[in-house]
C-alpha positions in Angstrom: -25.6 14.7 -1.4 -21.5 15.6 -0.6 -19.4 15.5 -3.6 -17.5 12.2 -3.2 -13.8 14.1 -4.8 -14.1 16.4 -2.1 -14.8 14.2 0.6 -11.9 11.7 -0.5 -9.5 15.0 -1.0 -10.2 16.3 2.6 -9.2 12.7 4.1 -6.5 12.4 1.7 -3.3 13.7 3.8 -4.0 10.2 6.3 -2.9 8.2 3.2 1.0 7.8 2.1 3.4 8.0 4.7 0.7 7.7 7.6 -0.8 4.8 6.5 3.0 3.0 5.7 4.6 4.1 9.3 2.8 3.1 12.4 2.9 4.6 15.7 6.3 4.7 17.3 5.8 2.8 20.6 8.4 2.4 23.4 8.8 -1.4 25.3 11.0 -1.8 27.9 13.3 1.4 26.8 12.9 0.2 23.1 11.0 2.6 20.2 9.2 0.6 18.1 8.3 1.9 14.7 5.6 -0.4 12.6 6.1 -0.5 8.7 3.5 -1.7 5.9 2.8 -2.0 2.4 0.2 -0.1 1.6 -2.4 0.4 -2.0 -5.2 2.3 -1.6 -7.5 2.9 -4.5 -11.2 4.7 -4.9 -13.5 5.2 -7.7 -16.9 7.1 -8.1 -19.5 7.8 -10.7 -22.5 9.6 -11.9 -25.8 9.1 -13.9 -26.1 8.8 -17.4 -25.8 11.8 -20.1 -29.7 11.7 -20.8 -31.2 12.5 -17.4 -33.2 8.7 -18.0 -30.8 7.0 -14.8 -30.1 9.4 -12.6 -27.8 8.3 -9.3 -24.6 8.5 -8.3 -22.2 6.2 -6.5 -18.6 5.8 -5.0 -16.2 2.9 -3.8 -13.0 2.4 -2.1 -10.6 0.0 -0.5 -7.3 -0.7 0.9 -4.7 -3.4 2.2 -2.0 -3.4 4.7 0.8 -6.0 4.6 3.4 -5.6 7.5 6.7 -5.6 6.7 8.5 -5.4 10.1 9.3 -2.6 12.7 12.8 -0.5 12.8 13.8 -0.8 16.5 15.7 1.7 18.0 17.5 1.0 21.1 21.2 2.1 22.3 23.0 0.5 20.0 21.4 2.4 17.2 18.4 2.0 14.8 18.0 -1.3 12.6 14.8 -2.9 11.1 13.7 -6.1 12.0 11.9 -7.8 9.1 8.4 -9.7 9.1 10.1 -12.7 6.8 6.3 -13.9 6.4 5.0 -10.6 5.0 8.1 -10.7 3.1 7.8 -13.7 1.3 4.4 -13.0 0.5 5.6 -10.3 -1.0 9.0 -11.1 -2.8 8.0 -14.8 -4.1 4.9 -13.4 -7.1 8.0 -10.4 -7.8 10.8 -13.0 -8.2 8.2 -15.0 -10.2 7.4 -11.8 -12.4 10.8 -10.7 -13.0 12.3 -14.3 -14.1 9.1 -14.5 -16.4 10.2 -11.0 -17.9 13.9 -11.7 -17.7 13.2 -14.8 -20.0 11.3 -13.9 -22.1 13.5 -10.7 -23.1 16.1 -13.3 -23.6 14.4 -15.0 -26.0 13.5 -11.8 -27.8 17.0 -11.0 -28.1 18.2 -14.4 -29.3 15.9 -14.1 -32.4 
C-alpha cells in the first residue's frame, strides 16, 4: 500500500495559489481572472501499537467559495466582487469580532 504523506506531498504544489486563482480567460477582449477562498485539510492514520488492529487509513477535503474575478480591460485591472460569496463570508466574521470586541470591553471595565 503507497504511503499516504507521500502521495499528499507529491500533489501538494496544486494547492495555495492554484487552487485560490482560476484560469485567466479572455471574453470579448476582456481577461478574466477567477478568485476563491480556499481550506483544504487531510488527515491519515495507522494501526494500533500492539500489532492486535492492524490497518491503515487516510481522509481529505476541501471548499471553494468565490469571491469575484479581477477584470482586466483597457482602462486597467480592477476586481469585481461576488457580494453573495462575500456576505457569506464577512457576516459570521463581523459577528465574531463584535462578540470579541465586547467581551474585551467588559474585561477591561472590571
Amino acid at each position: 500500500m503507497p504511503n499516504i504523506a507521500l502521495e499528499l506531498g507529491k500533489n501538494a504544489g496544486s494547492f495555495g495559489v492554484n487552487s485560490a486563482y482560476g484560469n485567466t480567460q479572455t471574453v470579448d477582449g476582456a481577461e478574466f481572472t477567477p478568485v476563491a477562498l480556499t481550506c483544504t485539510g487531510f488527515g491519515g492514520g495507522s494501526g494500533g501499537a500492539d500489532g492486535a488492529a492492524e490497518g491503515e487509513g487516510g481522509g481529505g477535503g476541501g471548499i471553494a467559495i468565490p469571491l469575484g474575478v479581477y477584470v482586466r480591460r483597457e482602462e486597467g485591472l480592477r476586481f469585481e466582487p461576488n457580494f453573495v460569496s462575500l456576505l457569506a463570508v464577512a457576516i459570521p466574521f463581523v459577528w465574531v469580532a463584535g462578540r470579541a470586541i465586547t467581551r474585551i470591553i467588559r474585561a477591561l471595565k472590571k
